[in-house]
C-alpha positions in Angstrom: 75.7 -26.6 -61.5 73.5 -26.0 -58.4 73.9 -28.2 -55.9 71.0 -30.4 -53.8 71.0 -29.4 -50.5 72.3 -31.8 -47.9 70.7 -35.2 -46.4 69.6 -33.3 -43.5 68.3 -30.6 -44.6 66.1 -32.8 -47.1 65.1 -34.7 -43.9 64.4 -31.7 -42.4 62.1 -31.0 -45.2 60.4 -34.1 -45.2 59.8 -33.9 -41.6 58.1 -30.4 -41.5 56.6 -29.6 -44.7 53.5 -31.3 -45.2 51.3 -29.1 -47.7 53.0 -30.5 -51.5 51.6 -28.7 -54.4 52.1 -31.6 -57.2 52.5 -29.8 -60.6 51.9 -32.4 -63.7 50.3 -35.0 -60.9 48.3 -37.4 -63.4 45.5 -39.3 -62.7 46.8 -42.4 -64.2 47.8 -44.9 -61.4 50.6 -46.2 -63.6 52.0 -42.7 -63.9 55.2 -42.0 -61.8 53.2 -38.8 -60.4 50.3 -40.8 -58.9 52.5 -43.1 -57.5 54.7 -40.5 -55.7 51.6 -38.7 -54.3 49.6 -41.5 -53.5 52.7 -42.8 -51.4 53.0 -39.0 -49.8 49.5 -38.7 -49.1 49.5 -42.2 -47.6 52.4 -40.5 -45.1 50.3 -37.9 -44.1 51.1 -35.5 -46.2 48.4 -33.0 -47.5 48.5 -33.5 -51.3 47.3 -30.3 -54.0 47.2 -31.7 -57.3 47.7 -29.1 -60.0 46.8 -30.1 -63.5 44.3 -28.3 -65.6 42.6 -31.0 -67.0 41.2 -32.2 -64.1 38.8 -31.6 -61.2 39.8 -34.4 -58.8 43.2 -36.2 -58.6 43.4 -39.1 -55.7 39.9 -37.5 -54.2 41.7 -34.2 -54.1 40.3 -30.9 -55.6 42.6 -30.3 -58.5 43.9 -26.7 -59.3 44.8 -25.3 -63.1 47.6 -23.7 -61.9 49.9 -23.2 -58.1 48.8 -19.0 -58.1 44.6 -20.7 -57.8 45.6 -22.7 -54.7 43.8 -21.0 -51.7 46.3 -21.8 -49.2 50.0 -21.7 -48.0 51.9 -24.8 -49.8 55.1 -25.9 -48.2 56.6 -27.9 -51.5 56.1 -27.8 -55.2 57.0 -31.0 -56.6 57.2 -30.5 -60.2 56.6 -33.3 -62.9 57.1 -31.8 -65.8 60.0 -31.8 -69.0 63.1 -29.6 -67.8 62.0 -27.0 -70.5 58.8 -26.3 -68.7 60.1 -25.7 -65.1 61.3 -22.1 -65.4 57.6 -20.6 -65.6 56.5 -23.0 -62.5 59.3 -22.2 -60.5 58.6 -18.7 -61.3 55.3 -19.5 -60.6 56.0 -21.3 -57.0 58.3 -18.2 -55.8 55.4 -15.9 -56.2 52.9 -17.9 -54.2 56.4 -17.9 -51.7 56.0 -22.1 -51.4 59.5 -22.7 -49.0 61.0 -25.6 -51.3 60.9 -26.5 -54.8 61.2 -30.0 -56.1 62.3 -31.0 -59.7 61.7 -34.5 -59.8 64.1 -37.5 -60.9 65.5 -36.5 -64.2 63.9 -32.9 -64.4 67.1 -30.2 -63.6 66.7 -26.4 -64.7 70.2 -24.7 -63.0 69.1 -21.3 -64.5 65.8 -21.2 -62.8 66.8 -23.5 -59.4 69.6 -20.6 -59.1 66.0 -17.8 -59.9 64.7 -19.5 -57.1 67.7 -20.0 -54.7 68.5 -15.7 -55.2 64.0 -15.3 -54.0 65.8 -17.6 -50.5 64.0 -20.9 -51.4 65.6 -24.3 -51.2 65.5 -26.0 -54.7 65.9 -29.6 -54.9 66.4 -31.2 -58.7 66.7 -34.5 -59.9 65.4 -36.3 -56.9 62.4 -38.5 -56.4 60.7 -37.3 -53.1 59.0 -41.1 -53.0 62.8 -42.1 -52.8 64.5 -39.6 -50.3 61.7 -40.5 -47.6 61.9 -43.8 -48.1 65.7 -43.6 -47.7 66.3 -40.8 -45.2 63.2 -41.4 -43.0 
């Protein structure tokens, strides 16, 4: 099983990456994606919905997928079934984003080790929302 990296280092992540890439974010406000981002955008961080069947997510320019996003993203914070996250974190190493971020409930130990061996920090079954709110 691949290990989550250490409180500080996740506070360390929180601190200085601020450009999230959320994949799956829903434009839904009772979905546990808009909730997460709309608390992370309200913290200042930059926000990058990616969801192809939208446009606009929380007055954001929504992307189809992370390899149309026109700029460097610091975290991909994936909300999508386990069984889906190999092709995004494949995706998210290509595009070289610095962390990637399964969500509560979503682990893939094949692909987080994929991702660890391309040098990026993988953090699984953790709620973003909940580890800033608890470590900052």
């Amino acid at each position: 099983m691949v290990e989550n990296p250490s409180d500080d280092k996740i506070k360390e992540i929180l601190e200085t990456k601020k450009v999230v890439a959320v994949v799956g974010l829903s434009p839904r406000p009772e979905r546990a994606s808009n909730d997460v981002a709309s608390y992370l955008k309200k913290k200042g961080y930059k926000i990058i919905p990616v969801n192809p069947g939208h446009e606009e997510i929380l007055g954001e320019k929504a992307y189809p997928s992370l390899s149309d996003i026109p700029e460097k993203v610091d975290i991909v914070d994936v909300f999508r079934r386990p069984e889906h996250t190999g092709p995004i974190i494949d995706e998210a190493i290509s595009i070289d984003a610095d962390v990637i971020w399964l969500q509560q409930g979503i682990r893939n130990d094949e692909a987080a080790r994929k991702a660890l061996d391309a040098g990026k920090t993988v953090v699984q079954d953790r709620c973003m929302y909940q580890e800033h709110r608890r470590l900052m």
